[in-house]
C-alpha positions in Angstrom: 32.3 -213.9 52.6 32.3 -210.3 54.5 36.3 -210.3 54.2 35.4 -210.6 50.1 32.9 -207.6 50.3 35.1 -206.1 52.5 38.2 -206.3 50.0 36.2 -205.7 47.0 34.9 -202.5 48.3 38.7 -201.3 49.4 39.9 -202.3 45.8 36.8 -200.0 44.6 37.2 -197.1 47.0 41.1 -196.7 45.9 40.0 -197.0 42.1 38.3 -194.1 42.5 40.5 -192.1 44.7 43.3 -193.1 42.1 41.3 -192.1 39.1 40.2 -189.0 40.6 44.4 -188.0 40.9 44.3 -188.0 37.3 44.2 -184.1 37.4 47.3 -181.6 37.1 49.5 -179.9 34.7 51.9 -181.9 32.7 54.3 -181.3 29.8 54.7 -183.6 27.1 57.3 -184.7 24.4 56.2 -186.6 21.6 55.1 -187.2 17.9 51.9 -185.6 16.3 49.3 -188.6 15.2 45.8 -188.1 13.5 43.1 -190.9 14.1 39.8 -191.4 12.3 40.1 -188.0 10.9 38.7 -186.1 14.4 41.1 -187.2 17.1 44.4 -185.3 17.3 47.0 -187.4 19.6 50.4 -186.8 20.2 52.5 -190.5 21.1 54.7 -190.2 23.7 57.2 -192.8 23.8 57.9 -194.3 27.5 60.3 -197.0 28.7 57.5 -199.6 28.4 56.1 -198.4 25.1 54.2 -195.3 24.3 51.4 -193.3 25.8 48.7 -191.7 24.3 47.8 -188.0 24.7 44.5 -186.8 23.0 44.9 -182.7 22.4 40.8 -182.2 23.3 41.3 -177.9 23.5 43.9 -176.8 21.6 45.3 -172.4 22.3 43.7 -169.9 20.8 45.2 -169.4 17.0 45.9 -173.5 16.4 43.9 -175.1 14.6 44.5 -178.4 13.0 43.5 -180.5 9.6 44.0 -183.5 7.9 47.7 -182.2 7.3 48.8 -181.5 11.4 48.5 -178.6 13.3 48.4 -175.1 11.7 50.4 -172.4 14.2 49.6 -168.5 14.4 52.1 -167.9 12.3 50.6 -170.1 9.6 53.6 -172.5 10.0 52.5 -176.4 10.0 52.9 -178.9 12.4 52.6 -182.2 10.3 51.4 -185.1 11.2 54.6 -187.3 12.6 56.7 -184.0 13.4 58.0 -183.8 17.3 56.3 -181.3 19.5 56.0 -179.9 22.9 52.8 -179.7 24.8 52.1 -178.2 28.2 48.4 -177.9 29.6 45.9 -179.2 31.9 45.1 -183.7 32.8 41.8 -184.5 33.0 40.9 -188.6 33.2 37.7 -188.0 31.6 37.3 -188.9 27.5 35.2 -186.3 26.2 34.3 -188.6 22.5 33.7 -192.5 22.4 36.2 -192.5 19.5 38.7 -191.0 21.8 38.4 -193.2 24.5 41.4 -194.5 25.6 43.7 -191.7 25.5 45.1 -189.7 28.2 43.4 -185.8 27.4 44.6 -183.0 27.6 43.8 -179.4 27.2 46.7 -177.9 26.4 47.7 -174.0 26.4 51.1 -174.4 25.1 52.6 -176.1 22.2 56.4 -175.7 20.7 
């Protein structure tokens, strides 16, 4: 019985330690999604399937719609176009509805 709670508290301890790694910079290569009409996710495919990267700050001038992502230059991303993101990890959902999802803050986006 102590070996158990000994074990179970490891497997805990290194949960959190792993989940607290979550943070860093990263750049991303994927495809511009929309769900439920607040949630802007860009799918990036991987060798296993595809992750999911929900854009939670988006740079200054961007601002997206039911139609993608409007740029500065009043270009438009549209929903299913390839893009490049760059910006800051964070393991923490910031809406229920978005749960799920890697986040990101990004600063950069080709």
């Amino acid at each position: 019985m102590r070996t158990l709670r000994l074990a179970a508290c490891v497997a805990i301890s290194a949960t959190i330690v792993v989940s607290g790694c979550a943070s860093g910079t990263a750049t991303i290569t994927g495809t511009l999604e929309g769900a439920d009409g607040h949630c802007l996710y860009v799918h990036v495919p991987q060798g296993n399937g595809t992750d999911t990267y929900w854009l939670r700050h988006l740079p200054p001038d961007y601002v997206a719609d039911a139609d993608g992502l409007a740029r500065p230059d009043g270009s438009l991303i549209r929903m299913g176009d390839s893009l490049i993101v760059s910006g800051a990890l964070s393991s923490v959902p910031f809406d229920r509805q978005c749960a799920g999802a890697h986040t990101l803050d990004a600063t950069s986006i080709k």
